[in-house]
C-alpha positions as CSV (number, residue, x, y, z in Angstrom):
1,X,120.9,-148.6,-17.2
2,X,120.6,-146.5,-13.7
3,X,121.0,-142.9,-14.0
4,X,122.9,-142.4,-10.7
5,X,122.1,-138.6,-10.1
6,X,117.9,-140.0,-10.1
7,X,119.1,-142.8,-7.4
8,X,120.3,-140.4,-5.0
9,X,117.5,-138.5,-5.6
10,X,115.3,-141.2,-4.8
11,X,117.0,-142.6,-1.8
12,X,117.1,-138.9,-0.1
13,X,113.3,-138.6,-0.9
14,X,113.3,-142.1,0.8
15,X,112.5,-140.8,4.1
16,X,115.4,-141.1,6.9
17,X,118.4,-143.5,6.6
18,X,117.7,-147.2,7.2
19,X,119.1,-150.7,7.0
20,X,120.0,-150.3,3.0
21,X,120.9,-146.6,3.1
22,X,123.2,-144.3,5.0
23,X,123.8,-140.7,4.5
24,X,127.2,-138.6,5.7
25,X,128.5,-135.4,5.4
26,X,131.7,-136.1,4.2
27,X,134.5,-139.5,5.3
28,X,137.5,-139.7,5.9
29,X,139.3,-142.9,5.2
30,X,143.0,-141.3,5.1
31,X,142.1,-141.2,9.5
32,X,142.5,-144.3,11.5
33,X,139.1,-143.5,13.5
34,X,137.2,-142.8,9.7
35,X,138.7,-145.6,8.3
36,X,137.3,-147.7,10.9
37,X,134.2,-146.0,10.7
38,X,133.6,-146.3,7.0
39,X,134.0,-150.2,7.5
40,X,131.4,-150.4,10.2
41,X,128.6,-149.4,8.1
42,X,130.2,-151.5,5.1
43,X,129.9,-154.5,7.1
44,X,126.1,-153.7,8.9
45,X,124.9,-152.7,5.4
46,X,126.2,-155.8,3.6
47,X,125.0,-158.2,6.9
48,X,121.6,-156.4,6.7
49,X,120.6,-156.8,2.8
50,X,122.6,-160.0,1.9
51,X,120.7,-160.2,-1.4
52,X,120.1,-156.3,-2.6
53,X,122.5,-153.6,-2.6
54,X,123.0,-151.1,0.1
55,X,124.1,-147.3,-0.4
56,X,125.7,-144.7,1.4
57,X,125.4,-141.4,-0.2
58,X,127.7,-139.1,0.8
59,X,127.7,-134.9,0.9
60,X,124.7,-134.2,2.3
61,X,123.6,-132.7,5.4
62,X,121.5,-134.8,8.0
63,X,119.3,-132.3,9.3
64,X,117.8,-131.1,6.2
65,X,118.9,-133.5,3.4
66,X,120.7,-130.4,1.6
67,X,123.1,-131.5,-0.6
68,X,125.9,-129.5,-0.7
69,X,128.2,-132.1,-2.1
70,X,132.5,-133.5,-1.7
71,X,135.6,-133.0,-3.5
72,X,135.6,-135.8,-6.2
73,X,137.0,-139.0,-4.9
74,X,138.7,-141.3,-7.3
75,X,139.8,-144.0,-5.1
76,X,139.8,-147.2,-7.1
77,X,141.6,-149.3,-4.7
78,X,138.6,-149.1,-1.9
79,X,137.8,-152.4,-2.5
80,X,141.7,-153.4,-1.9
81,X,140.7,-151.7,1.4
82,X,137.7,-153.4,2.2
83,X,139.1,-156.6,1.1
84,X,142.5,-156.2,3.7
85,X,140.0,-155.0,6.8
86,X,136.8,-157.5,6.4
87,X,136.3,-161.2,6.1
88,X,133.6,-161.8,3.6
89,X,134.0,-158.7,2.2
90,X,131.1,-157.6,-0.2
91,X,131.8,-156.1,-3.3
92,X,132.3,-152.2,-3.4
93,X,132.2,-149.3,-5.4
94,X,132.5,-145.6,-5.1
95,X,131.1,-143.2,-7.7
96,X,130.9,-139.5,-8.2
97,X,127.5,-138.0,-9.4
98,X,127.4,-134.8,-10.4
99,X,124.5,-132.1,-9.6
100,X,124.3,-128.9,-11.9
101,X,124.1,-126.7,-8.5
102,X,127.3,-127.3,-7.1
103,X,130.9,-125.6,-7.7
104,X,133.4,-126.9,-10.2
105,X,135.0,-130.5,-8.3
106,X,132.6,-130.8,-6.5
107,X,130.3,-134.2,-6.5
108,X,127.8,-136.5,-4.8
109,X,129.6,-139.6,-3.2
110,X,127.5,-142.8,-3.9
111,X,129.0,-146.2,-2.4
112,X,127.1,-149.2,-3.6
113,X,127.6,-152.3,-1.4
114,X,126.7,-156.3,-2.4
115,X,127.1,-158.5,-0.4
116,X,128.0,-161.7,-1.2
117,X,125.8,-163.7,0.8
118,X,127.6,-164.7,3.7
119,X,128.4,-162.7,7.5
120,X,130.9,-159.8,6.9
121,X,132.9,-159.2,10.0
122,X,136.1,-157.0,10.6
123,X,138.7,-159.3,10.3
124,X,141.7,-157.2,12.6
125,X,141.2,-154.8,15.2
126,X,141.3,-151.2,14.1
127,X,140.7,-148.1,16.2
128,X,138.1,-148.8,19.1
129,X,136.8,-152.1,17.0
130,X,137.9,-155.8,17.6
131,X,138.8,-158.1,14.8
132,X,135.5,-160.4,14.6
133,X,133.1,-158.1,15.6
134,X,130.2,-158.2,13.1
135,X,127.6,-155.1,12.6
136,X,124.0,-155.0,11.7
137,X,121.9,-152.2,10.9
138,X,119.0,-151.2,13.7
139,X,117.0,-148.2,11.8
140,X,119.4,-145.7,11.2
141,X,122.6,-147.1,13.2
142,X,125.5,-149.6,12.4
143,X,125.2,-151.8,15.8
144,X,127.5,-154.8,16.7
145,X,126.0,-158.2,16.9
146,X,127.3,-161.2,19.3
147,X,124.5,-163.9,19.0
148,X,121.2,-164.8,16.9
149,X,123.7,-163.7,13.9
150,X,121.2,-164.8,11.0
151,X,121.4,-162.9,7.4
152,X,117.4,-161.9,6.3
153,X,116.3,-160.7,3.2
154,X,114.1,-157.5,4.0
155,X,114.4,-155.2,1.8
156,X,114.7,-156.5,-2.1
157,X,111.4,-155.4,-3.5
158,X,112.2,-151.9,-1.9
159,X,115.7,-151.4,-3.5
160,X,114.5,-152.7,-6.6
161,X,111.4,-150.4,-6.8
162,X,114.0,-147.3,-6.5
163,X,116.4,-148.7,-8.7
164,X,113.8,-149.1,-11.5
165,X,112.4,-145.6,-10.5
166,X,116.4,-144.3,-11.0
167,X,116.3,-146.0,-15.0
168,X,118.0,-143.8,-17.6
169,X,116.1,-142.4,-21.1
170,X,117.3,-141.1,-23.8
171,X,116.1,-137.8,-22.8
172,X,118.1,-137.7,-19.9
173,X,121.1,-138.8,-22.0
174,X,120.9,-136.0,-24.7
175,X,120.3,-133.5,-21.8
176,X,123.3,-134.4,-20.3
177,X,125.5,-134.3,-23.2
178,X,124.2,-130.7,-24.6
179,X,124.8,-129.2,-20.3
180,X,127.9,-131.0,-20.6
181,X,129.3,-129.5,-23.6
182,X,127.3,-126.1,-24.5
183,X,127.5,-125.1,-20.5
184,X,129.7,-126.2,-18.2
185,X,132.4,-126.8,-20.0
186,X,132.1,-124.1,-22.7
187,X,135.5,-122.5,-22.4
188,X,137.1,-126.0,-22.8
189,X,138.0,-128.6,-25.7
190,X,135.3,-131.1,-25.0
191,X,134.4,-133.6,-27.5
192,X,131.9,-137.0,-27.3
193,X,131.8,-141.1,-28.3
194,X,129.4,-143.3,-28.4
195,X,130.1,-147.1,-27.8
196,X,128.0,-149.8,-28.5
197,X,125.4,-147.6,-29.8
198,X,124.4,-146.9,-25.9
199,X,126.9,-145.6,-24.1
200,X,128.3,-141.7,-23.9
201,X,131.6,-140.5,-22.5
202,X,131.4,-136.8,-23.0
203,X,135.4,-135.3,-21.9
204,X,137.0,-131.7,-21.7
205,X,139.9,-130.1,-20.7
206,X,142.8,-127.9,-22.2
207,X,144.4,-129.8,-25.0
208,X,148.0,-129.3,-25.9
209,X,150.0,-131.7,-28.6
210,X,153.7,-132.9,-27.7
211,X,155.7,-134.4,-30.2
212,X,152.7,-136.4,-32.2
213,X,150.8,-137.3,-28.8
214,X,147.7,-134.9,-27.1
215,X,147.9,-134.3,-23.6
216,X,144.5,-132.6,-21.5
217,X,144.9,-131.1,-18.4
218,X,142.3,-129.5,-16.5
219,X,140.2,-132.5,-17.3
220,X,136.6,-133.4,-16.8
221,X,135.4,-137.1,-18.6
222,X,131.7,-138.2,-17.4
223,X,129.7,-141.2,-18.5
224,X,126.7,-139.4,-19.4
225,X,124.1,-142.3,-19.5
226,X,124.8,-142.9,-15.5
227,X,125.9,-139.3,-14.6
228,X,128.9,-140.6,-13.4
229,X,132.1,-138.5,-13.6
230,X,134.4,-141.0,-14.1
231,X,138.0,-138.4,-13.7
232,X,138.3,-135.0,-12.1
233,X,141.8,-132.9,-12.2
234,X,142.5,-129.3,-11.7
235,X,146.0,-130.3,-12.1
236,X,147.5,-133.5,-13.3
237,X,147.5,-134.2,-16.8
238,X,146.3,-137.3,-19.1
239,X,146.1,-138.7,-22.6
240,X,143.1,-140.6,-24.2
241,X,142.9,-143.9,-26.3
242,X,140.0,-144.8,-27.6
243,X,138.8,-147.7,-29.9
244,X,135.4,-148.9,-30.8
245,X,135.3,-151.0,-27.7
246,X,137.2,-148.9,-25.4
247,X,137.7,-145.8,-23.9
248,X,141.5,-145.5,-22.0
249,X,143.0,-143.2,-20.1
250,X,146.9,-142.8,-18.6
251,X,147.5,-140.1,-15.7
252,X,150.5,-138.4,-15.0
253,X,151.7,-136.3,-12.0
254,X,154.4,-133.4,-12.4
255,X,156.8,-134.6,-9.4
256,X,160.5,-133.3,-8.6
257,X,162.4,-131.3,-6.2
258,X,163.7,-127.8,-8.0
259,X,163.8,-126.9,-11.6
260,X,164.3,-131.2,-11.7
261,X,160.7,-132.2,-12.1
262,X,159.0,-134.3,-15.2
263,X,155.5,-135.9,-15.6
264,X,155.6,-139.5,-14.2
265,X,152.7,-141.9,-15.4
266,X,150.7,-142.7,-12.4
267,X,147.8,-145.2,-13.1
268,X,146.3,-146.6,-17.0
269,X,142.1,-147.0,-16.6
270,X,140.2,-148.3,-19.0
271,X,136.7,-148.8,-19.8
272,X,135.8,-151.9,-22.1
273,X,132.2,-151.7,-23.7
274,X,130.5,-155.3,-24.0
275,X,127.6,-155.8,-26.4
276,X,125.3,-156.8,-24.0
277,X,124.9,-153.4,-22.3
278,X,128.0,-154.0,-19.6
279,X,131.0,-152.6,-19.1
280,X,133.9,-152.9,-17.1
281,X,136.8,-150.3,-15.6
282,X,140.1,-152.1,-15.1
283,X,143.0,-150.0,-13.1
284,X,146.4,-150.4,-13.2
285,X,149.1,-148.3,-11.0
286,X,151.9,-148.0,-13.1
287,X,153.6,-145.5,-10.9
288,X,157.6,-145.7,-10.3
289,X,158.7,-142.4,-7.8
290,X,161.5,-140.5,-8.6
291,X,164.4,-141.6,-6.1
292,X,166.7,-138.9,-4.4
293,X,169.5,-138.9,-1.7
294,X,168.0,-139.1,1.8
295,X,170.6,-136.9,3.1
296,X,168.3,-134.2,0.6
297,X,164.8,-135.2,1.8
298,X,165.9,-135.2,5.3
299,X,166.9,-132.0,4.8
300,X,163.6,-130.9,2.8
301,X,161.5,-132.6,5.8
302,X,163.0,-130.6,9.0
303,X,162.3,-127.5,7.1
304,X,158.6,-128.3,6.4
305,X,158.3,-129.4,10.0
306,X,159.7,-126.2,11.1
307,X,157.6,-124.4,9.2
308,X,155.0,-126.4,10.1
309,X,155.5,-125.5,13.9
310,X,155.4,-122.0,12.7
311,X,152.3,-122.1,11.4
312,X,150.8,-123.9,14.8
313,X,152.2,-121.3,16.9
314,X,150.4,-118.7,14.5
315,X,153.9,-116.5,13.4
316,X,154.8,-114.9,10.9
317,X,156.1,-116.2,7.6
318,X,158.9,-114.4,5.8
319,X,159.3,-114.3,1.8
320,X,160.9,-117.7,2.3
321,X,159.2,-119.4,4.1
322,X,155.8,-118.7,2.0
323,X,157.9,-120.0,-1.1
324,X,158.5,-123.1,0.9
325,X,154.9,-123.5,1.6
326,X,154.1,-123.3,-1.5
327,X,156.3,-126.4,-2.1
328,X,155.5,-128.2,1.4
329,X,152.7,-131.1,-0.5
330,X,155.4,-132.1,-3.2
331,X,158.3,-132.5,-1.2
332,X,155.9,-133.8,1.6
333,X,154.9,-136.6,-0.9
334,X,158.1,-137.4,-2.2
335,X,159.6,-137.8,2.0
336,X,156.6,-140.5,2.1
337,X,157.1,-141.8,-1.4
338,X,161.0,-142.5,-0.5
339,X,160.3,-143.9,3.1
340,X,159.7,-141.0,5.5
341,X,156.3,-142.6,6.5
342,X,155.5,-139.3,9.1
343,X,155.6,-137.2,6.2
344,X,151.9,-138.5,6.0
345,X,150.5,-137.3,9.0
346,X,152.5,-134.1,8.4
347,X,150.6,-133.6,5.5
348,X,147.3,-133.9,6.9
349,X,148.2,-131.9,10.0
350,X,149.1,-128.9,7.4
351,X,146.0,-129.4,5.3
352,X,143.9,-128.4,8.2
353,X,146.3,-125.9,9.0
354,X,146.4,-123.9,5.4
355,X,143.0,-124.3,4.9
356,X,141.2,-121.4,5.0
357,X,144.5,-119.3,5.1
358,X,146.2,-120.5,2.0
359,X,143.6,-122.1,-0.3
360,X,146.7,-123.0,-3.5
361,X,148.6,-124.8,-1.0
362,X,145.2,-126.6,0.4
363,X,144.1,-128.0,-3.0
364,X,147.8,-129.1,-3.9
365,X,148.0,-130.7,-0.6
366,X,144.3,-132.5,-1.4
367,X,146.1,-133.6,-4.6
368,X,149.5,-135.3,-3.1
369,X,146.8,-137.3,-0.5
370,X,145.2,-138.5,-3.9
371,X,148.5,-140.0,-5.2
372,X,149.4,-141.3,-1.7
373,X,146.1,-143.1,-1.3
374,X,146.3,-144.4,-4.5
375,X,150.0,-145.6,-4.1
376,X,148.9,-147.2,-0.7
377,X,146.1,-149.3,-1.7
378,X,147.8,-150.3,-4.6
């Protein structure tokens, strides 16, 4: 079992990136030019280690190799993306490592690519990139590739030397669950399971009980034996199933316009322990949006863009208008969600615009993105 927080370690101490490992400051897949980006170096990393996995580790600096870490990521659906953007698409995941050093939501992005053996190549055209271009990597850079396309096998004894160099103890595991519980979470409900006698989920967060069921919010769950946090949320709440085999988890976001909001369920995941030291996380969106009268949202949408403007042209906000600010992510969310599809870029214009003025209205707005991407790769 790899201990994820050692691997990044070891592929930062691995010199400079090269053709099985990447390093970036941050992505940005919600941008046409980042999407595009982030599939270039999926494709070049897959074509250039056909039989090992590549990595690109994310929230680090390239000068220095600082890490100084990304708001945590759960995008389960990348694959969905991968899969819509590139022919032969190699497998994907995208995990969040925590690192004792950093602030509270903040993580290590690792992306772990395998290739499945044949040439990846972008399958449409997307920002500056033609559908059938195929990427290699030379050193440090993604580079496309029109002849002498051939898939080599360079670097398996190397990735397999750091992988077994990144293998977990039970040290490590014990550590993990006394920091987890006794430090950083102290002022929470935290609690721990073990399944299959090998693998820890330690989990905290504020619990409340509703009619018979327990609700968390604030929530924090990790698997401890791979340092991976598995959910993050300053905001939404959840509720936890677990049996001997399984450890289950439904979200649910607080959406409405008004006084009128509830919590809707938004996505089941659940991790399934097998005897043979495996598991698996299945997803499911299970998300309906609340419906309303377009006449309304029309409305709600030509005030946020106004206010919007305002804020561009640098003026002042009344009592009102700071109020509706407050607001803007939700009812920015439920435009998109009910088929005002500019109410996306809308949002993203006003992240960049709030954030370092209004810092509430920033993370909220980080928060509707989560649900949008989450509904859009669905």
């Amino acid at each position: 079992m790899i201990n994820k927080r050692l691997l990044v370690k070891n592929l930062l101490a691995h010199n400079d990136e090269n053709s099985f490992y990447d390093k970036k400051r941050f992505i940005d897949i919600g941008q046409r030019e980042g999407k595009a980006k982030f599939l270039k170096h999926v494709c070049a990393l897959a074509n250039s280690n056909p039989r090992n996995h590549s990595f690109i580790v994310i929230g680090v600096e390239d000068e220095d190799n600082k890490i100084v870490g990304v708001d945590f990521f759960d995008d389960s659906k990348i694959q969905n993306l991968v899969n819509a953007y590139l022919d032969n698409p190699p497998l994907i995941s995208y995990e969040n490592i925590p690192f004792p050093h950093l602030p509270e939501g903040k993580v290590v992005g690792l992306v772990t690519i395998k290739s499945n053996g044949k040439v990846c190549a972008l399958r449409k055209n997307i920002w500056k990139y033609y559908g059938g271009a195929v990427f290699f990597r030379e050193g440090s850079i993604s580079m496309p590739k029109a002849f002498d396309i051939e898939l080599k096998d360079l670097n398996s004894d190397m990735v397999s030397t750091i992988e077994q160099h990144a293998r977990n103890n039970i040290e490590l595991t014990l550590d993990g669950v006394i920091d987890f519980i006794n430090h950083r979470h102290k002022d929470l409900s935290s609690s721990y399971k073990v399944f299959k006698e090998q693998f820890v989920i330690c989990w905290a967060g504020n619990k409340k009980v509703v009619k018979d069921q327990t609700y968390y919010s604030r929530v924090d769950i990790e698997l401890i034996n791979e340092q991976v946090k598995l959910f993050y949320s300053a905001l939404d709440e959840i509720t936890i199933v677990i049996t001997e085999e399984t450890f289950a988890i439904t979200e649910y976001v607080h959406l409405g316009l008004g006084k009128e909001k509830r919590y809707y369920p938004l996505e089941e995941v659940a991790i399934t322990f097998q005897d043979n030291g495996t598991y698996q996380i299945q997803s499911e969106l299970i998300f309906e949006p609340p419906r309303y009268d377009r006449k309304t949202l029309y409305h709600i949408l030509n005030t946020n863009n106004t206010l919007l403007q305002k804020l561009q042209k640098n003026l002042r906000l009344n009592k009102a208008d700071t109020a509706d600010l407050k607001l803007a992510p939700a009812t920015y969310l439920l435009c998109y969600l009910n088929g005002f599809e500019e109410a996306k870029d809308h949002m993203e214009t006003l992240k960049e615009l709030v954030k370092t003025r209004d810092r509430e209205t920033y993370n909220n707005l980080k928060e509707s993105q989560r649900i949008l991407r989450k509904v859009r790769y669905s």
